[in-house]
Backbone atoms as SQL, in Angstrom:
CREATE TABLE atoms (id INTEGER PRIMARY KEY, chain TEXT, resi INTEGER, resn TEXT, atom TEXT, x REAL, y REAL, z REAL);
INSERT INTO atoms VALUES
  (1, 'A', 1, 'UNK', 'N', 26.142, 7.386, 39.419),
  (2, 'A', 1, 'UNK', 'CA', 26.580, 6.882, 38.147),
  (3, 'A', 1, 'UNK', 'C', 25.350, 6.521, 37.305),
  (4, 'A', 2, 'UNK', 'N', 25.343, 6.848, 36.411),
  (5, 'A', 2, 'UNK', 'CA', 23.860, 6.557, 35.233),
  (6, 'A', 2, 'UNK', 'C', 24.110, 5.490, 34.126),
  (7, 'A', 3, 'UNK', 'N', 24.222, 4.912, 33.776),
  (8, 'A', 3, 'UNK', 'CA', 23.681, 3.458, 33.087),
  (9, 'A', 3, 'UNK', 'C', 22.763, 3.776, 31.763),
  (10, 'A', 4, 'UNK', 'N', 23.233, 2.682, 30.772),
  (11, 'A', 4, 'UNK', 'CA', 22.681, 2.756, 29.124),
  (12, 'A', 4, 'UNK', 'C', 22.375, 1.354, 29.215),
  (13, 'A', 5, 'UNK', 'N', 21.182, 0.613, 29.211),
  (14, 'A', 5, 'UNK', 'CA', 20.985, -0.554, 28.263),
  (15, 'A', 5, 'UNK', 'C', 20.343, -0.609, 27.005),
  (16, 'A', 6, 'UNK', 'N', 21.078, -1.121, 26.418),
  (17, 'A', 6, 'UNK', 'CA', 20.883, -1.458, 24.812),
  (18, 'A', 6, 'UNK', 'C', 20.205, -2.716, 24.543),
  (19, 'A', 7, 'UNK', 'N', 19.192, -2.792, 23.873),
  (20, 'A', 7, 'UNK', 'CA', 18.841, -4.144, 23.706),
  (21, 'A', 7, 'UNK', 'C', 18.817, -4.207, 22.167),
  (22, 'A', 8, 'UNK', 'N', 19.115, -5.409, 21.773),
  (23, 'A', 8, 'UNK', 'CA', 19.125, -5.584, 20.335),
  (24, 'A', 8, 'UNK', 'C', 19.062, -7.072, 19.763),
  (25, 'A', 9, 'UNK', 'N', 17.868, -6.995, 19.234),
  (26, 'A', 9, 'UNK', 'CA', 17.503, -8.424, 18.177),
  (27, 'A', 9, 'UNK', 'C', 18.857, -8.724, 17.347),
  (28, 'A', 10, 'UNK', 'N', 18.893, -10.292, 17.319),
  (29, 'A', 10, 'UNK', 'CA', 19.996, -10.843, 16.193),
  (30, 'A', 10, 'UNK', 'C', 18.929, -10.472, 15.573),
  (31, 'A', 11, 'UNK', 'N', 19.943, -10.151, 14.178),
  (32, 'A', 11, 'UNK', 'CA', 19.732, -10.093, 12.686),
  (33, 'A', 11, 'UNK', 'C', 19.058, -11.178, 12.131),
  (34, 'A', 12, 'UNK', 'N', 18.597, -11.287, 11.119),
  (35, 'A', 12, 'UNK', 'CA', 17.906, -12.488, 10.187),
  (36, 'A', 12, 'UNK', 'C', 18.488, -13.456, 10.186),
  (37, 'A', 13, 'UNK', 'N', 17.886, -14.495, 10.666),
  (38, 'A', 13, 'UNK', 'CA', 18.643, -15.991, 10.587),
  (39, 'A', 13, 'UNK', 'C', 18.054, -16.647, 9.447),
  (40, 'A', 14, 'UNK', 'N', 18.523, -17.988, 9.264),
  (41, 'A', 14, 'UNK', 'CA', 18.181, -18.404, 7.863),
  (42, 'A', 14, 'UNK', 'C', 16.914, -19.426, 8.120),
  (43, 'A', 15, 'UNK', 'N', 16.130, -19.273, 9.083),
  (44, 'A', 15, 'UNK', 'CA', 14.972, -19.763, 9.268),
  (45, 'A', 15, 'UNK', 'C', 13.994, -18.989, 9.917),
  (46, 'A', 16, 'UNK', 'N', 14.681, -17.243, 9.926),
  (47, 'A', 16, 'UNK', 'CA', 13.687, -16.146, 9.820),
  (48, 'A', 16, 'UNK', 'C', 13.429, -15.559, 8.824),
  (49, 'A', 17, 'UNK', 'N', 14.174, -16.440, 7.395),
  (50, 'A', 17, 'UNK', 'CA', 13.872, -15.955, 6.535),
  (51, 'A', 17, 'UNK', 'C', 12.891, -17.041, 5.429),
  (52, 'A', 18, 'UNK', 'N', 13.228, -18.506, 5.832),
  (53, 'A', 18, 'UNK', 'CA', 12.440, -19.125, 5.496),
  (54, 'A', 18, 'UNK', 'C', 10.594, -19.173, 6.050),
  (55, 'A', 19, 'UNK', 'N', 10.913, -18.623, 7.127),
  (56, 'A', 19, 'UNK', 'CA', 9.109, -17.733, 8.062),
  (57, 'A', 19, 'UNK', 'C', 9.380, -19.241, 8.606),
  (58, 'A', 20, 'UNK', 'N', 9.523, -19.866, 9.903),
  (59, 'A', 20, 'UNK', 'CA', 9.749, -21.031, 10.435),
  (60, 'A', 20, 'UNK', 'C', 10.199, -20.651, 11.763),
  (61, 'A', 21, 'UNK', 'N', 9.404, -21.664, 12.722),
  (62, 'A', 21, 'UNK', 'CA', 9.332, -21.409, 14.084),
  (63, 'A', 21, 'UNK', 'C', 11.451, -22.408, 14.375),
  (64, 'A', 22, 'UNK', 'N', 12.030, -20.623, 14.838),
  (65, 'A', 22, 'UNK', 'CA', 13.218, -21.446, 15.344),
  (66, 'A', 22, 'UNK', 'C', 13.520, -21.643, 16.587),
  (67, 'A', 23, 'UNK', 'N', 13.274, -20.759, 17.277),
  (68, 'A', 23, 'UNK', 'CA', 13.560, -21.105, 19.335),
  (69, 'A', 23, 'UNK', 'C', 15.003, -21.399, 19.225),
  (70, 'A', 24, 'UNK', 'N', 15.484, -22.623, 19.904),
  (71, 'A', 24, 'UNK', 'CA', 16.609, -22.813, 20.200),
  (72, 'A', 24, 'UNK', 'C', 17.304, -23.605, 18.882),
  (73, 'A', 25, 'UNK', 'N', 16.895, -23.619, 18.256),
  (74, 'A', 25, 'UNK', 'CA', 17.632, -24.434, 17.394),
  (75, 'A', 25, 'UNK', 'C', 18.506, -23.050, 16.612),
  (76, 'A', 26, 'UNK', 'N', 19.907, -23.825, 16.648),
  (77, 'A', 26, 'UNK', 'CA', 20.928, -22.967, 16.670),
  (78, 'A', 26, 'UNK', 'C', 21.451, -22.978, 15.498),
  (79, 'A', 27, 'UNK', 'N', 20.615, -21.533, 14.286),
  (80, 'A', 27, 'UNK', 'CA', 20.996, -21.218, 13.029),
  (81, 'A', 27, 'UNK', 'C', 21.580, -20.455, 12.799),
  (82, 'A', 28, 'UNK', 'N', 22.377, -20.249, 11.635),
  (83, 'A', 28, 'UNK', 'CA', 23.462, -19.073, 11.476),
  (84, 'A', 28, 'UNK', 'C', 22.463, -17.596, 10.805),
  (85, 'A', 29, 'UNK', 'N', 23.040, -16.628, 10.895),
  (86, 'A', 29, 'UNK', 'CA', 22.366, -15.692, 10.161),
  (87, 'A', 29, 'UNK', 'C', 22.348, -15.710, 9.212),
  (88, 'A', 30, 'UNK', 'N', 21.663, -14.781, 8.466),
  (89, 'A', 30, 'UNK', 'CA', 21.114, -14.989, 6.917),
  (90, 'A', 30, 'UNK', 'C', 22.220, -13.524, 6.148),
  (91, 'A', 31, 'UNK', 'N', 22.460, -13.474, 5.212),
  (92, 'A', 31, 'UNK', 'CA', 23.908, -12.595, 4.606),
  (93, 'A', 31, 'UNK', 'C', 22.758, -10.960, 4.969),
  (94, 'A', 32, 'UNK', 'N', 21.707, -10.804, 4.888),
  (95, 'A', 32, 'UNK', 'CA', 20.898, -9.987, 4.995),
  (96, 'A', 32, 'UNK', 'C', 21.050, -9.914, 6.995),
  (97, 'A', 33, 'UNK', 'N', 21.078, -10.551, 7.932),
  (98, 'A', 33, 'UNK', 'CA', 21.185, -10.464, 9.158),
  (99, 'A', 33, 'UNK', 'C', 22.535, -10.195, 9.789),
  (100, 'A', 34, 'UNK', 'N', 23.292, -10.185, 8.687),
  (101, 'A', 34, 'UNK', 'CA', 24.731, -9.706, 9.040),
  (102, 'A', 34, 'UNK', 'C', 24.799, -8.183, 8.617),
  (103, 'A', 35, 'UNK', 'N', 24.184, -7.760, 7.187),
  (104, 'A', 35, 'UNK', 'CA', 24.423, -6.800, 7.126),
  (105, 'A', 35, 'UNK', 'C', 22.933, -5.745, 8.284),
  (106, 'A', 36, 'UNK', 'N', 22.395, -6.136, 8.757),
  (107, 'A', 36, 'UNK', 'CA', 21.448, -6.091, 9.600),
  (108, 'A', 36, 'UNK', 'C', 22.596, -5.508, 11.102),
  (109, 'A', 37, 'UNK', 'N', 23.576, -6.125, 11.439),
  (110, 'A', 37, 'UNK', 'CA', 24.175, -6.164, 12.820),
  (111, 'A', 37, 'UNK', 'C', 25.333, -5.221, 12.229),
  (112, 'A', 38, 'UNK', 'N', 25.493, -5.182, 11.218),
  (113, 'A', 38, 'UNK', 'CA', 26.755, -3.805, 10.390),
  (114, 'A', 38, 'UNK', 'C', 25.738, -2.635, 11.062),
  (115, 'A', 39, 'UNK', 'N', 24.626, -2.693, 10.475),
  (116, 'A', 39, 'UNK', 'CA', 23.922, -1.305, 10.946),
  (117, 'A', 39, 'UNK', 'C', 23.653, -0.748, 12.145),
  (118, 'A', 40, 'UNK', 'N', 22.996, -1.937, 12.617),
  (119, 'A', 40, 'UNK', 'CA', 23.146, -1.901, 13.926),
  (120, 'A', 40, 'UNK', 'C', 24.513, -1.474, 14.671),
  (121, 'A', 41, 'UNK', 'N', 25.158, -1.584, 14.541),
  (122, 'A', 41, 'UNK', 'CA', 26.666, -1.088, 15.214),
  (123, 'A', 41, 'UNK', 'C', 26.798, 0.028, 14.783),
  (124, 'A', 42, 'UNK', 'N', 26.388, 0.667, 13.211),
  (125, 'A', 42, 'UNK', 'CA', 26.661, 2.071, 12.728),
  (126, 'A', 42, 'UNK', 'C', 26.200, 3.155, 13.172),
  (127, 'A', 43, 'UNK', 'N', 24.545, 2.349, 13.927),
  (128, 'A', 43, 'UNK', 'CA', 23.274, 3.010, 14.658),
  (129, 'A', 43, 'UNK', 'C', 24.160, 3.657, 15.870),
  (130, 'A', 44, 'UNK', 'N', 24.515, 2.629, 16.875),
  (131, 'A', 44, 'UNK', 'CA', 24.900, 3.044, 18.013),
  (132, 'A', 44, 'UNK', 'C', 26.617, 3.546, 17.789),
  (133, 'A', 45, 'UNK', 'N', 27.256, 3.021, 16.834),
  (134, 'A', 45, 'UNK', 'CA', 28.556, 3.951, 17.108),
  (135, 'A', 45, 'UNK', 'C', 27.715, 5.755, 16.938),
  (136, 'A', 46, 'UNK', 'N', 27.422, 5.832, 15.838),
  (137, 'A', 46, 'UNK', 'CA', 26.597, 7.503, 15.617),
  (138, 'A', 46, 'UNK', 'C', 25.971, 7.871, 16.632),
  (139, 'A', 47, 'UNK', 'N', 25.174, 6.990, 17.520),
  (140, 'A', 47, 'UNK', 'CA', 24.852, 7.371, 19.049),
  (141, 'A', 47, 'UNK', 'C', 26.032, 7.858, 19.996),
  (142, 'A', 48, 'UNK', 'N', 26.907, 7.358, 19.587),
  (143, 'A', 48, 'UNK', 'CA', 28.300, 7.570, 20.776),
  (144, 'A', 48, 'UNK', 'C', 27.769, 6.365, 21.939),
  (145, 'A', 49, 'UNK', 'N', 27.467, 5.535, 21.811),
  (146, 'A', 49, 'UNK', 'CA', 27.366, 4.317, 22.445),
  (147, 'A', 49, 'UNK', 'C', 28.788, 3.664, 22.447),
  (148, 'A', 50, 'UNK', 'N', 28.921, 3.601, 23.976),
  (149, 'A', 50, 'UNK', 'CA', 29.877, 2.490, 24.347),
  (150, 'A', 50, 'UNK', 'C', 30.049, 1.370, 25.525),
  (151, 'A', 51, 'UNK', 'N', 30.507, 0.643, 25.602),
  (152, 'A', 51, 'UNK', 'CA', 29.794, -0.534, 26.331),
  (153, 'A', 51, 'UNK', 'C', 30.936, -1.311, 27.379),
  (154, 'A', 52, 'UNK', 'N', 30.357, -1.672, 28.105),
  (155, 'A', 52, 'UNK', 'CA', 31.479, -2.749, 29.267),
  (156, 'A', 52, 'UNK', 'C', 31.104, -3.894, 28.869),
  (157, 'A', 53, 'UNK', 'N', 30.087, -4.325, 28.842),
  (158, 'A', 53, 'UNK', 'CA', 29.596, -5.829, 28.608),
  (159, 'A', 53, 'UNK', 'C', 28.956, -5.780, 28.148),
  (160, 'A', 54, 'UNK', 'N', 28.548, -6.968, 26.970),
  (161, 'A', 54, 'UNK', 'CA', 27.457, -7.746, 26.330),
  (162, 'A', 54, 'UNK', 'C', 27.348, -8.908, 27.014),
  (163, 'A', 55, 'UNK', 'N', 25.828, -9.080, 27.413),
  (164, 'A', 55, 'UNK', 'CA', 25.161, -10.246, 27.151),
  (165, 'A', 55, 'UNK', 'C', 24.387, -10.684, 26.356),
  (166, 'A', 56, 'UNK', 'N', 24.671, -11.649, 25.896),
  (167, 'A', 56, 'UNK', 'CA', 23.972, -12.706, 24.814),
  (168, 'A', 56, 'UNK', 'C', 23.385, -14.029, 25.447),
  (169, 'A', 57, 'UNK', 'N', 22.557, -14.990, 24.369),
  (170, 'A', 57, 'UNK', 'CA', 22.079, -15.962, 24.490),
  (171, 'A', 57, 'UNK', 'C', 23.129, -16.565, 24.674),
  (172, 'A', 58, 'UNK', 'N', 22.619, -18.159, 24.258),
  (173, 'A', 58, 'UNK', 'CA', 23.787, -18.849, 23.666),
  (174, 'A', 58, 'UNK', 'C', 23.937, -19.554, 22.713),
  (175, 'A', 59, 'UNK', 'N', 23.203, -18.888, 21.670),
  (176, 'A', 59, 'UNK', 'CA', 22.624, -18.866, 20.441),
  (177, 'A', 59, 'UNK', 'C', 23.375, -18.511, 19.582),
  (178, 'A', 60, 'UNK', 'N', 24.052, -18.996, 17.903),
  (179, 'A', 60, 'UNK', 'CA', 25.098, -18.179, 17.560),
  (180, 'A', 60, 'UNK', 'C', 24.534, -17.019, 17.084),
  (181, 'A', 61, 'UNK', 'N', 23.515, -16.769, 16.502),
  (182, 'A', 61, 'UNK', 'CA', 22.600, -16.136, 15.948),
  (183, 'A', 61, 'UNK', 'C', 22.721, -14.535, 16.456),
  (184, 'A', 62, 'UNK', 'N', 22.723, -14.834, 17.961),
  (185, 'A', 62, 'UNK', 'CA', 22.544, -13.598, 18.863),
  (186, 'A', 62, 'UNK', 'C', 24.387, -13.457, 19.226),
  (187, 'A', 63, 'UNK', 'N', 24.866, -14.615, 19.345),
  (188, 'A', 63, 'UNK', 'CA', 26.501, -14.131, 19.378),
  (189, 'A', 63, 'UNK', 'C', 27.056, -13.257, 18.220),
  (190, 'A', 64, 'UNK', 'N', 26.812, -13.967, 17.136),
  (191, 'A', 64, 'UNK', 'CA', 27.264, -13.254, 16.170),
  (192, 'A', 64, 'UNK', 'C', 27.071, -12.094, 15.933),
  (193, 'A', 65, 'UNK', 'N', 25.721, -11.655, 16.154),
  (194, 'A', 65, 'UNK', 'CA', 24.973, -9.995, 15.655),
  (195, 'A', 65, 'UNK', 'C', 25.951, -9.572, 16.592),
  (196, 'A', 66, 'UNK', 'N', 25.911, -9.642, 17.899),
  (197, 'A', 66, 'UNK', 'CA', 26.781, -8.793, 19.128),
  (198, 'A', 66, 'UNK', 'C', 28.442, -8.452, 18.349),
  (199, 'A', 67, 'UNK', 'N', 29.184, -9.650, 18.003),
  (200, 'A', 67, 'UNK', 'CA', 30.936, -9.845, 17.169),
  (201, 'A', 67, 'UNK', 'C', 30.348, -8.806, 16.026),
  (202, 'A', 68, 'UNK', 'N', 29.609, -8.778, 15.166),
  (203, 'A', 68, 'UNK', 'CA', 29.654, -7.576, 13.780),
  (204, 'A', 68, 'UNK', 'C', 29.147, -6.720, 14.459),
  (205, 'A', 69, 'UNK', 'N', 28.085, -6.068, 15.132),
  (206, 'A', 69, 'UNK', 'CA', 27.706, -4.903, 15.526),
  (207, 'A', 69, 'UNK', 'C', 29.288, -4.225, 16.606),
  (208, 'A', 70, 'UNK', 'N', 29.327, -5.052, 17.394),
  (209, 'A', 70, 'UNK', 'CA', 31.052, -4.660, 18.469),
  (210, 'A', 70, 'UNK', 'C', 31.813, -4.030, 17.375),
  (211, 'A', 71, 'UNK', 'N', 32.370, -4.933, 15.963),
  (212, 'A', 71, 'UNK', 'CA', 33.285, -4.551, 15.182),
  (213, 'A', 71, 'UNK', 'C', 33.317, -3.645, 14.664),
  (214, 'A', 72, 'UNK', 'N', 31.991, -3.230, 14.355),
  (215, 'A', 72, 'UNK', 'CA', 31.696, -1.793, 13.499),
  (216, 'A', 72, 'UNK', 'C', 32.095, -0.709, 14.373),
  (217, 'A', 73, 'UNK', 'N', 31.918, -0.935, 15.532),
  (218, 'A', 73, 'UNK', 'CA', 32.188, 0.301, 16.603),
  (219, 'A', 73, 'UNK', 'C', 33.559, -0.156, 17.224),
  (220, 'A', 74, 'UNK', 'N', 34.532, -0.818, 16.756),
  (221, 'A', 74, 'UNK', 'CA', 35.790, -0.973, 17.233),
  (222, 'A', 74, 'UNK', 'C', 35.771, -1.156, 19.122),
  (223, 'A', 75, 'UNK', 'N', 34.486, -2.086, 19.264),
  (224, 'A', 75, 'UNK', 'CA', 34.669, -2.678, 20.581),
  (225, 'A', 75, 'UNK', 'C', 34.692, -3.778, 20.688),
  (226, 'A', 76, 'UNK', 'N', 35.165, -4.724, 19.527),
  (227, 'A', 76, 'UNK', 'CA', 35.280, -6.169, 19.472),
  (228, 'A', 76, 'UNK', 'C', 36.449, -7.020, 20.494),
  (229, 'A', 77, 'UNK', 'N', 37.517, -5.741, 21.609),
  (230, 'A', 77, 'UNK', 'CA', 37.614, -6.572, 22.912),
  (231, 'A', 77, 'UNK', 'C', 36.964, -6.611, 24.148),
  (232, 'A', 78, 'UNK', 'N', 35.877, -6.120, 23.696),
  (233, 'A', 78, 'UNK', 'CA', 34.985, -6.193, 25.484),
  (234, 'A', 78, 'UNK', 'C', 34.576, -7.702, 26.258),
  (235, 'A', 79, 'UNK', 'N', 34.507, -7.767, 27.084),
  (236, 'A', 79, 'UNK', 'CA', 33.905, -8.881, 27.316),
  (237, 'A', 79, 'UNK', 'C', 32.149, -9.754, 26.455),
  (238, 'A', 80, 'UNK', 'N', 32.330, -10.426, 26.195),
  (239, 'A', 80, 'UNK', 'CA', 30.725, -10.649, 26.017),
  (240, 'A', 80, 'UNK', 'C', 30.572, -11.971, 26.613),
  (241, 'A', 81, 'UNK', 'N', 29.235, -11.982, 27.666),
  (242, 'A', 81, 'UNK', 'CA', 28.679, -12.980, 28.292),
  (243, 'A', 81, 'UNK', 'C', 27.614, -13.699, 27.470),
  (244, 'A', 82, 'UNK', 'N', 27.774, -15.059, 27.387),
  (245, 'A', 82, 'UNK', 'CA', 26.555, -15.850, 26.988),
  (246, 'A', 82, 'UNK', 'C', 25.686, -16.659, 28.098),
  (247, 'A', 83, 'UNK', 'N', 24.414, -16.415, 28.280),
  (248, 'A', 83, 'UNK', 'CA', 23.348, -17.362, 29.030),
  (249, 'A', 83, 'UNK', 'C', 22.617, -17.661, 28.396),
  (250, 'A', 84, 'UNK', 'N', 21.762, -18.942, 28.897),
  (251, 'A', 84, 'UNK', 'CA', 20.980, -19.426, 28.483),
  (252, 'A', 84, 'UNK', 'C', 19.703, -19.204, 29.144),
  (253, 'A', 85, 'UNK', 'N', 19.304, -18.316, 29.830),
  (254, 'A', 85, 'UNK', 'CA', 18.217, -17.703, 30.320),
  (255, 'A', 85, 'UNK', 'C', 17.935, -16.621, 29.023),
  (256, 'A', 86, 'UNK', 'N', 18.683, -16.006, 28.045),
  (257, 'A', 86, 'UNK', 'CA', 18.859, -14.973, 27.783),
  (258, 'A', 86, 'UNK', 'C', 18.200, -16.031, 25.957),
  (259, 'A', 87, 'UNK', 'N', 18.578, -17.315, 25.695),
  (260, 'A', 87, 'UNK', 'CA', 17.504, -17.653, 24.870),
  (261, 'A', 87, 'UNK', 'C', 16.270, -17.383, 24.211),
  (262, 'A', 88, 'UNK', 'N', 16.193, -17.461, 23.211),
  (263, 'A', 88, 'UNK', 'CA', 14.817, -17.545, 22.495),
  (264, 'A', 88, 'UNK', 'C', 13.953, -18.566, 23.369),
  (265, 'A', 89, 'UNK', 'N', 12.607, -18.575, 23.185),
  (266, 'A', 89, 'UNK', 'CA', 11.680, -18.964, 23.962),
  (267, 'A', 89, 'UNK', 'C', 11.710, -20.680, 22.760),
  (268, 'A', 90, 'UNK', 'N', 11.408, -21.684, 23.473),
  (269, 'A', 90, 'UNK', 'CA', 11.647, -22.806, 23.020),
  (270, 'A', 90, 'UNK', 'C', 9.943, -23.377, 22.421),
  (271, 'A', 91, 'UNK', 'N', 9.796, -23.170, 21.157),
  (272, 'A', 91, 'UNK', 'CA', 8.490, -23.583, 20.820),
  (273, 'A', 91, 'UNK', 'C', 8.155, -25.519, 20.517),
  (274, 'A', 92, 'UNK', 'N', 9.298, -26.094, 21.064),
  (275, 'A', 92, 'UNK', 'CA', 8.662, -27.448, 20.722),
  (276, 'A', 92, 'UNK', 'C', 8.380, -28.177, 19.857),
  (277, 'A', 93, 'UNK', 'N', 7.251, -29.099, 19.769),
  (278, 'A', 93, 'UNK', 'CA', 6.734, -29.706, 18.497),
  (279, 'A', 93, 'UNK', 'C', 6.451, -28.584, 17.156),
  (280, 'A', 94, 'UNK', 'N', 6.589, -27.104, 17.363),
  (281, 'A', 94, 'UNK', 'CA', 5.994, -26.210, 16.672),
  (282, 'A', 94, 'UNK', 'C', 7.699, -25.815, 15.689),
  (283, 'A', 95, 'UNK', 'N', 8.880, -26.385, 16.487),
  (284, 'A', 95, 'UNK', 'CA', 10.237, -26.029, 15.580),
  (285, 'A', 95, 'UNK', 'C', 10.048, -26.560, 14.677),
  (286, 'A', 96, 'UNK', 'N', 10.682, -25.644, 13.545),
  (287, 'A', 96, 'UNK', 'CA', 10.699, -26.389, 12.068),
  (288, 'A', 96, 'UNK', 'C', 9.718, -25.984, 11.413),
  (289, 'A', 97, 'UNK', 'N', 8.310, -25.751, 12.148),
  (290, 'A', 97, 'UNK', 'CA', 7.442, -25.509, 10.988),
  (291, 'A', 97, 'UNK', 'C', 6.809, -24.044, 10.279),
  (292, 'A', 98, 'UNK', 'N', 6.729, -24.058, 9.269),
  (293, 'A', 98, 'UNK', 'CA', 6.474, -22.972, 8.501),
  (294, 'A', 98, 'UNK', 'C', 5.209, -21.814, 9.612),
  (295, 'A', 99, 'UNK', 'N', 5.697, -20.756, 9.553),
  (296, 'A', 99, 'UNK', 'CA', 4.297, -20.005, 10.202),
  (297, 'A', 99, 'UNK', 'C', 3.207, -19.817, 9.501),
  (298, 'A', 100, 'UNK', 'N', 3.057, -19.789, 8.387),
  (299, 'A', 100, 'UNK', 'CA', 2.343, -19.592, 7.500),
  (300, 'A', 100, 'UNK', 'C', 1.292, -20.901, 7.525),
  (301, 'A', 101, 'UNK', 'N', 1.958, -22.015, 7.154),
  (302, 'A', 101, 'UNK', 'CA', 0.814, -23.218, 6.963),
  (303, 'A', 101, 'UNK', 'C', 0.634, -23.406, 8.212),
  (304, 'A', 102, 'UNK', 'N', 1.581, -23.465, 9.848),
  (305, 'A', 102, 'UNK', 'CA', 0.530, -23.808, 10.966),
  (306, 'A', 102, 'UNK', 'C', -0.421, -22.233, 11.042),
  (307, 'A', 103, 'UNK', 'N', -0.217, -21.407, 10.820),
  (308, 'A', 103, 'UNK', 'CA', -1.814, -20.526, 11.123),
  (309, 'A', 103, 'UNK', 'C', -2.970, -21.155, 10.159),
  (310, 'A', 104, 'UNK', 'N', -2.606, -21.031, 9.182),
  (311, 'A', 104, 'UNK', 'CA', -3.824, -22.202, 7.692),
  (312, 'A', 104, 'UNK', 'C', -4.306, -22.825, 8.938),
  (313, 'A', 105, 'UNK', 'N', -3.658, -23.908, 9.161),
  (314, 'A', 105, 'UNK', 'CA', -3.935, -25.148, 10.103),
  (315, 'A', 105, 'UNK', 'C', -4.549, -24.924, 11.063),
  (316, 'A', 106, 'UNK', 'N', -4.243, -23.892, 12.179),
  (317, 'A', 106, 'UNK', 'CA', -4.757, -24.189, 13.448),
  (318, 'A', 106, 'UNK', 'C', -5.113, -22.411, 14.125),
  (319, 'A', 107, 'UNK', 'N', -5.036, -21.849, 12.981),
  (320, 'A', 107, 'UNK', 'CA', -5.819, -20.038, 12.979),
  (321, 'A', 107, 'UNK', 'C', -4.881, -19.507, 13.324),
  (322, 'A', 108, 'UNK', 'N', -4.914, -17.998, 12.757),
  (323, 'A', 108, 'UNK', 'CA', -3.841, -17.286, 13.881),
  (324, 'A', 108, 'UNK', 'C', -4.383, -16.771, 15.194),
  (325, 'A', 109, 'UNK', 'N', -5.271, -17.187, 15.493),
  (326, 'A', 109, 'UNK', 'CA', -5.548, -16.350, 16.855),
  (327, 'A', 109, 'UNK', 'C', -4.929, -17.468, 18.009),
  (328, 'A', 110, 'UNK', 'N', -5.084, -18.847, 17.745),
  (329, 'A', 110, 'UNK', 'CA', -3.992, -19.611, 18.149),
  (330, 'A', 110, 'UNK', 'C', -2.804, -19.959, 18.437),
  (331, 'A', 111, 'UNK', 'N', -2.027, -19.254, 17.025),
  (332, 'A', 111, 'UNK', 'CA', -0.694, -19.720, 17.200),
  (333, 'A', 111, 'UNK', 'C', -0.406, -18.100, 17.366),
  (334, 'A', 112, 'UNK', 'N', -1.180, -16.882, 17.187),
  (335, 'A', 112, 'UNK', 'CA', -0.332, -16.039, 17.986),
  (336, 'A', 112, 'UNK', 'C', -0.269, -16.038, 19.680),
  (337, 'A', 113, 'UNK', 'N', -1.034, -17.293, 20.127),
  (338, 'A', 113, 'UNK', 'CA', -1.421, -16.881, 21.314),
  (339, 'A', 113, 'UNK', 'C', -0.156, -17.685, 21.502),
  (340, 'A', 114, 'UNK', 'N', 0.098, -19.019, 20.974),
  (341, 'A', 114, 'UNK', 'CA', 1.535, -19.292, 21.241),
  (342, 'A', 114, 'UNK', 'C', 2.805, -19.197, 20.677),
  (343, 'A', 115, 'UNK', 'N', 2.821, -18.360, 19.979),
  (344, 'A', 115, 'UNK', 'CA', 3.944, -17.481, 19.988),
  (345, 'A', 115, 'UNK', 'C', 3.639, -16.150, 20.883),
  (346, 'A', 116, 'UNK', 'N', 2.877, -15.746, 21.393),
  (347, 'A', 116, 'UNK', 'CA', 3.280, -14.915, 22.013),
  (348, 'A', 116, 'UNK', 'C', 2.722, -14.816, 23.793),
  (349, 'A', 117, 'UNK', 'N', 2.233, -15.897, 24.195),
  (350, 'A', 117, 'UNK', 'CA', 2.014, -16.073, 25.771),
  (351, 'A', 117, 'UNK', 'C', 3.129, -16.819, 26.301),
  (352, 'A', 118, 'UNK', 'N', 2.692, -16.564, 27.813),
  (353, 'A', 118, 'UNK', 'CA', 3.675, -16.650, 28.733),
  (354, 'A', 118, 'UNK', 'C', 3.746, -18.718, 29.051),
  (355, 'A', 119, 'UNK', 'N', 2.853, -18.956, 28.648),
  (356, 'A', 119, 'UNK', 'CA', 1.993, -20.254, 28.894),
  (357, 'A', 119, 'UNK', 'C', 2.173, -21.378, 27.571);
């Protein structure tokens, strides 16, 4: 038996559009990140993509993209699983703040290292 995984970013949230470190803090999408998860579903229905399960965060952000992308492809009764392993990475004292003024602040060779290390 052969197997498809799909992976797919939520759409624009409204503090990926303000450029702001969000992690877990649990924002809705942005009207641009909805129509973002329309496409996304238009992408893979035109693939002939079809699915048993979604897993998601437990983020609405990432629930939601999964409910409009499903709908577009008329698989909005499948199961979908939410974990919290499956989360955005939790940046801390760094939520909330603009990306822009902490690189000013503290370089980007810094804050890409934390946004993007394991550490």
């Amino acid at each position: 038996m052969e197997y498809t995984l799909v992976l797919l970013r939520h759409g624009q949230s409204l503090w990926n559009l303000e450029n702001v470190f969000t992690g877990w803090t649990d924002v809705p999408l942005s009207d641009q990140g909805v129509e973002e998860a329309k496409a996304a579903g238009l992408l893979m229905a035109e693939a002939g993509l079809t699915f048993d399960v979604v897993q998601t965060s437990l983020l609405r952000r990432a629930i939601n993209t999964a409910a409009v992308a499903l709908d577009e492809i008329y698989l909005s009764w499948i199961p979908v699983e939410n974990h919290l392993r499956l989360n955005e990475r939790q940046y801390g004292a760094l939520l909330g703040l603009n990306k822009n003024h902490t690189s000013d602040e503290y370089g980007p060779v810094l804050v890409l290292i934390w946004r993007r290390s394991y550490t």
